[in-house]
BAZAKE-133444 format. One record per residue (C-alpha): residue in three letters; chain; x, y, z. Coordinates in Angstrom, 3 decimals, decimal comma, always signed. Last residue first. Layout:
BEGIN
ATOM;ALA;A;X;Y;Z
...
//
This chain:
BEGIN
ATOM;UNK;A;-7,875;+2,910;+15,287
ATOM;UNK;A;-9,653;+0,688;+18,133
ATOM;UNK;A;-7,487;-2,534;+17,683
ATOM;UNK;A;-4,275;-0,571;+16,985
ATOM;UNK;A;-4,546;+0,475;+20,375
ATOM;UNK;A;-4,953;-3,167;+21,900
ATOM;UNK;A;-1,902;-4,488;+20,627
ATOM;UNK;A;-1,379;-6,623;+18,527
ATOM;UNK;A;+0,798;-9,849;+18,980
ATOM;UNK;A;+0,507;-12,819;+17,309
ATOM;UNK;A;+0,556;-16,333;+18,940
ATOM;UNK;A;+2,822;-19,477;+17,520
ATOM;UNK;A;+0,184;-22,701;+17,231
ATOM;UNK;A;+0,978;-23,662;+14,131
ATOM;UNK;A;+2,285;-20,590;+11,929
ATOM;UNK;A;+4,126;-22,199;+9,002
ATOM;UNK;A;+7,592;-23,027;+8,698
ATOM;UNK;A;+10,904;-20,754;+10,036
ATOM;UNK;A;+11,656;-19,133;+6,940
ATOM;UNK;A;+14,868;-16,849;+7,181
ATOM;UNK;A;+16,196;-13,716;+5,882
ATOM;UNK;A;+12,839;-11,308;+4,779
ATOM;UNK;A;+15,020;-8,377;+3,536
ATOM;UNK;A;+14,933;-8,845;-0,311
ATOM;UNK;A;+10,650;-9,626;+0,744
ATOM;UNK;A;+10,369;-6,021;+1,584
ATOM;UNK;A;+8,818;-5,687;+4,420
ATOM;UNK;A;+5,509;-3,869;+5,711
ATOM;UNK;A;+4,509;-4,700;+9,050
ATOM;UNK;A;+1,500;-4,703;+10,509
ATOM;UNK;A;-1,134;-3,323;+13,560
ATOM;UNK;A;-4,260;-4,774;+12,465
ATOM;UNK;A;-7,468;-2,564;+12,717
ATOM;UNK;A;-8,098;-3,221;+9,362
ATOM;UNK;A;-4,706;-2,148;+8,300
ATOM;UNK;A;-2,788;-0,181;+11,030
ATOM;UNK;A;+1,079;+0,529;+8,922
ATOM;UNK;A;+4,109;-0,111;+10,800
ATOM;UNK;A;+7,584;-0,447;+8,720
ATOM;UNK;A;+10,061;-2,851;+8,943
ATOM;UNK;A;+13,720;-3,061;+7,635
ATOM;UNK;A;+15,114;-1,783;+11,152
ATOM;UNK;A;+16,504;-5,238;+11,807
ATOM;UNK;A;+16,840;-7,729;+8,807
ATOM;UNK;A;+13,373;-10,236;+8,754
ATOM;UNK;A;+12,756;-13,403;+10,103
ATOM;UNK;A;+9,413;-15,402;+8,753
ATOM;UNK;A;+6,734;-17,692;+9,576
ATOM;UNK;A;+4,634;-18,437;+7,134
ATOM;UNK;A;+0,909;-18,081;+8,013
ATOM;UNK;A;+0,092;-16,746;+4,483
ATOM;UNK;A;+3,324;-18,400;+1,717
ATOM;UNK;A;+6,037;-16,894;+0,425
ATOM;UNK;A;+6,789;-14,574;-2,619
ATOM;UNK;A;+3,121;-15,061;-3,785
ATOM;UNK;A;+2,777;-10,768;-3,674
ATOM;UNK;A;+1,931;-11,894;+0,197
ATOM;UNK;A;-0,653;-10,533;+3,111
ATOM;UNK;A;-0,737;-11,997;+6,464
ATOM;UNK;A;+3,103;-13,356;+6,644
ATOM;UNK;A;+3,814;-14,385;+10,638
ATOM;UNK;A;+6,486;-12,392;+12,650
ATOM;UNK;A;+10,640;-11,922;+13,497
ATOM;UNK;A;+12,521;-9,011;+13,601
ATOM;UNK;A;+12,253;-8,819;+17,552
ATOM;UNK;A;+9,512;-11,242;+19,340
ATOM;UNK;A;+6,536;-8,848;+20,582
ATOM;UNK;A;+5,835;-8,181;+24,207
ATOM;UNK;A;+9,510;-7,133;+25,269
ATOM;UNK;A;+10,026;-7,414;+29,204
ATOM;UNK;A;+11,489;-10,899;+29,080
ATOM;UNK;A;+11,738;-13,331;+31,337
ATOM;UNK;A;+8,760;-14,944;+30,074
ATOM;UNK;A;+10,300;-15,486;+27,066
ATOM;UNK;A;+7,137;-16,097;+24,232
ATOM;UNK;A;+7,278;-13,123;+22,328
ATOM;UNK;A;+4,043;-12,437;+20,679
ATOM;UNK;A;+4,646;-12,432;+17,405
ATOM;UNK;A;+4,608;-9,823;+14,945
ATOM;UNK;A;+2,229;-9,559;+12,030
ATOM;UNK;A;+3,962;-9,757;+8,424
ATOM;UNK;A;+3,011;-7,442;+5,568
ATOM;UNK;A;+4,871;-8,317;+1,980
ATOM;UNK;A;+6,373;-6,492;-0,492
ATOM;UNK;A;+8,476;-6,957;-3,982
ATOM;UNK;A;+5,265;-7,053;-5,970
ATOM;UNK;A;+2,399;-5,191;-4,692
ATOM;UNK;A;+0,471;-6,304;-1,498
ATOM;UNK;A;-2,992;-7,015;-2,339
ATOM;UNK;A;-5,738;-6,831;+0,336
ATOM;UNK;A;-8,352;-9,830;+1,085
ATOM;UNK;A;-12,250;-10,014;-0,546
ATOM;UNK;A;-12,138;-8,124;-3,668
ATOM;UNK;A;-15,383;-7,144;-4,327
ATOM;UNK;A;-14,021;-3,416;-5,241
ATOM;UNK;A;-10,061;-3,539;-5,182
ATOM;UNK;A;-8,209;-3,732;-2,376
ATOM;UNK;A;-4,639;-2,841;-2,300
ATOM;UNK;A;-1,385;-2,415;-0,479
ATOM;UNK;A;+2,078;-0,823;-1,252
ATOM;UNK;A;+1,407;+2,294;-3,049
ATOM;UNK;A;+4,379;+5,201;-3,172
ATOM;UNK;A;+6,060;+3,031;-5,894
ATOM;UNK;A;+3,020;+3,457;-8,594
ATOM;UNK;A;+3,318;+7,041;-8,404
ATOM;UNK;A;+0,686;+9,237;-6,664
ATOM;UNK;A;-0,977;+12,165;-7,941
ATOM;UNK;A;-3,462;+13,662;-5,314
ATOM;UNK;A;-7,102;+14,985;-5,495
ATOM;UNK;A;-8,578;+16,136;-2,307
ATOM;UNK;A;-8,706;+19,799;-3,412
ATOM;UNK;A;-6,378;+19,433;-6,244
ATOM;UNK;A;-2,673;+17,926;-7,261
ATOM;UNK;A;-1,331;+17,525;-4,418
ATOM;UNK;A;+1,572;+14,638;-4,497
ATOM;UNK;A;+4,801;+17,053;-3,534
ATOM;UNK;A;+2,851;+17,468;-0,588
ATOM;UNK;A;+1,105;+20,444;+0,760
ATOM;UNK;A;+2,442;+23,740;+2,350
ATOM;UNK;A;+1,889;+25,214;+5,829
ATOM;UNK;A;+3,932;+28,776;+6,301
ATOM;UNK;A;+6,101;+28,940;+9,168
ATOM;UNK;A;+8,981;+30,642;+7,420
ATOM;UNK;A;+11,213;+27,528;+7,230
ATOM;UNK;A;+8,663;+25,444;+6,115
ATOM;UNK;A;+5,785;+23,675;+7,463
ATOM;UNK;A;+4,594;+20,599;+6,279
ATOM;UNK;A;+1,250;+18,685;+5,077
ATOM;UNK;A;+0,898;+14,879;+4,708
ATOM;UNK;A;-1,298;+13,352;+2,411
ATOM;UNK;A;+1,108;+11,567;+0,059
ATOM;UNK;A;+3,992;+11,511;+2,386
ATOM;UNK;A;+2,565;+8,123;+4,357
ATOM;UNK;A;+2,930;+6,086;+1,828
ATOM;UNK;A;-0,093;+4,163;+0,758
ATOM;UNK;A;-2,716;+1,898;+1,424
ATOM;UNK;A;-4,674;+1,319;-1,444
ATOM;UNK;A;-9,017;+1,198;-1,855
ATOM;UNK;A;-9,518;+0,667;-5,298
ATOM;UNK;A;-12,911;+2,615;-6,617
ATOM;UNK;A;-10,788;+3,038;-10,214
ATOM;UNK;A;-8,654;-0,426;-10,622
ATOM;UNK;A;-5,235;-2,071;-9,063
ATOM;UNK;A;-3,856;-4,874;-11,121
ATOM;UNK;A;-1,773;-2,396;-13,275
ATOM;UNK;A;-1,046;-2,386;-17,080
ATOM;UNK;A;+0,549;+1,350;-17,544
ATOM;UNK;A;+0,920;+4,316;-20,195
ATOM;UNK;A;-2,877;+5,084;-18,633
ATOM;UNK;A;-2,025;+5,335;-15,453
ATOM;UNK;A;-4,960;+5,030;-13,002
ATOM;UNK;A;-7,880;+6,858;-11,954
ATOM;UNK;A;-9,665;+8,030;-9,021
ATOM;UNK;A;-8,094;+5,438;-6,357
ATOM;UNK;A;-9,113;+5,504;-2,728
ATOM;UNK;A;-6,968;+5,882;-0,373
ATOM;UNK;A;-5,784;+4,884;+3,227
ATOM;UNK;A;-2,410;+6,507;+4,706
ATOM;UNK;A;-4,271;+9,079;+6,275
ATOM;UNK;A;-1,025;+10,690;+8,326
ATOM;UNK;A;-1,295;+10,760;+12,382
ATOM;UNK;A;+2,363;+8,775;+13,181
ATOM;UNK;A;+3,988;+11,222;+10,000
ATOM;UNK;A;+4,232;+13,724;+12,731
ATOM;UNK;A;+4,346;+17,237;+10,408
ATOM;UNK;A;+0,847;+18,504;+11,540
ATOM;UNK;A;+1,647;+18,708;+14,583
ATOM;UNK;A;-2,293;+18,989;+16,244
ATOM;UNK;A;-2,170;+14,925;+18,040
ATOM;UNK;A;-4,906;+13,232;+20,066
ATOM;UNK;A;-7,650;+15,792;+18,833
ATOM;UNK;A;-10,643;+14,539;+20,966
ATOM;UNK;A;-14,014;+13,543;+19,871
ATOM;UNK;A;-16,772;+12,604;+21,836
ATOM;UNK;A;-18,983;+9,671;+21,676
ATOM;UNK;A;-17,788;+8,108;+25,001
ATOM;UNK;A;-14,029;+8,516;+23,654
ATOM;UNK;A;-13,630;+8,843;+20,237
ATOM;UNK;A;-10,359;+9,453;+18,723
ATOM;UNK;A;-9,270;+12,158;+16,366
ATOM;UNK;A;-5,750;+12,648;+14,655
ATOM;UNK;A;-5,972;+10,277;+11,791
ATOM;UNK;A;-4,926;+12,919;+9,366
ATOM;UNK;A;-6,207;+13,712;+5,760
ATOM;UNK;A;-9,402;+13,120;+5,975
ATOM;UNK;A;-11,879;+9,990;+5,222
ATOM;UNK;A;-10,773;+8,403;+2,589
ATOM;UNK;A;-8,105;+10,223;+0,847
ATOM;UNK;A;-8,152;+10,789;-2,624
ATOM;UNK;A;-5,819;+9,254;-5,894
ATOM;UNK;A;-4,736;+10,205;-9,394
ATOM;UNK;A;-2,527;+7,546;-10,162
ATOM;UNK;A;+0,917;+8,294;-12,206
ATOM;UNK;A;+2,157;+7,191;-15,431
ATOM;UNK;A;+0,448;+8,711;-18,059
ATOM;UNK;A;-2,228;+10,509;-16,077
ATOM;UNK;A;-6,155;+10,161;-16,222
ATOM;UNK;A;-8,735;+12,551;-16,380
//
């Protein structure tokens, strides 16, 4: 089954990211079911548009927005699904809601075009309190935009955190990277050691 202009994705693994094992026992870390922090935002694509050339194939793994799995309660109480279910753990993403991807034997993720994920850096005052330099980090993945270890400046608040292998990122939009400082040299990233074991 394929749509016209949507992809029919499923999660991989569950829905929410709200376990953690400790000693090789799990414990619920979070039972809200609206806090976006817990949303899968990993998929794995069934089928893609047919009215539509696109880079990403069936088996992709994407990373994706983090309304597509997410549940909600409404004003009564009552859980509902996404706007994206479609069936069981079948949902109908558009091309817009997907920022990352790895195909099969593809070897490093994909951002798609207009986006790139930077890493912060560690900030390197040691007067200050802050552990990661402000708006500012080193390009992992790139649409070919600007270049891997390139250091770039970004807008404030025009960042958004996504864990991808075990990475804590950013995903920008390259309209709101501002500056290019060079390549990476010896500058240090940051991440932290909870994004390490998610």
């Amino acid at each position: 089954m394929r749509s016209l202009h949507q992809f029919l994705v499923k999660p991989k693994g569950e829905r929410y990211n709200n376990t953690k094992n400790v000693d090789g026992k799990s414990f619920i870390i979070n039972s809200e079911n609206q806090n976006h922090e817990y949303v899968n935002r990993v998929g794995i694509v069934i089928s893609t548009p047919s009215m539509h050339n696109s880079s990403i194939l069936p088996g992709a793994e994407v990373i994706l927005h983090h309304n597509v799995f997410r549940r909600w309660s409404d004003v009564n109480g009552n859980d509902k699904n996404s706007k994206a279910y479609f069936d069981k753990d079948k949902y109908i993403v558009s091309p817009d809601q997907i920022f990352l991807f790895k195909n099969i034997n593809q070897e490093e993720w994909k951002p798609m075009d207009g986006f790139c994920f930077v890493q912060p850096l560690l900030y390197e005052d040691e007067f200050s309190k802050e552990k990661e330099h402000p708006d500012r980090g080193v390009i992992v993945y790139t649409d070919g935009t600007f270049d891997k270890d390139e250091i770039v400046g970004y807008t404030p608040f025009s960042q958004y955190e996504f864990i991808v292998d075990n990475q804590r990122l950013f995903r920008v939009y390259n309209k709101f990277i501002t500056i290019k400082y060079g390549h990476k040299g010896n500058k240090e990233t940051y991440n932290p050691s909870w994004a390490q074991s998610s």
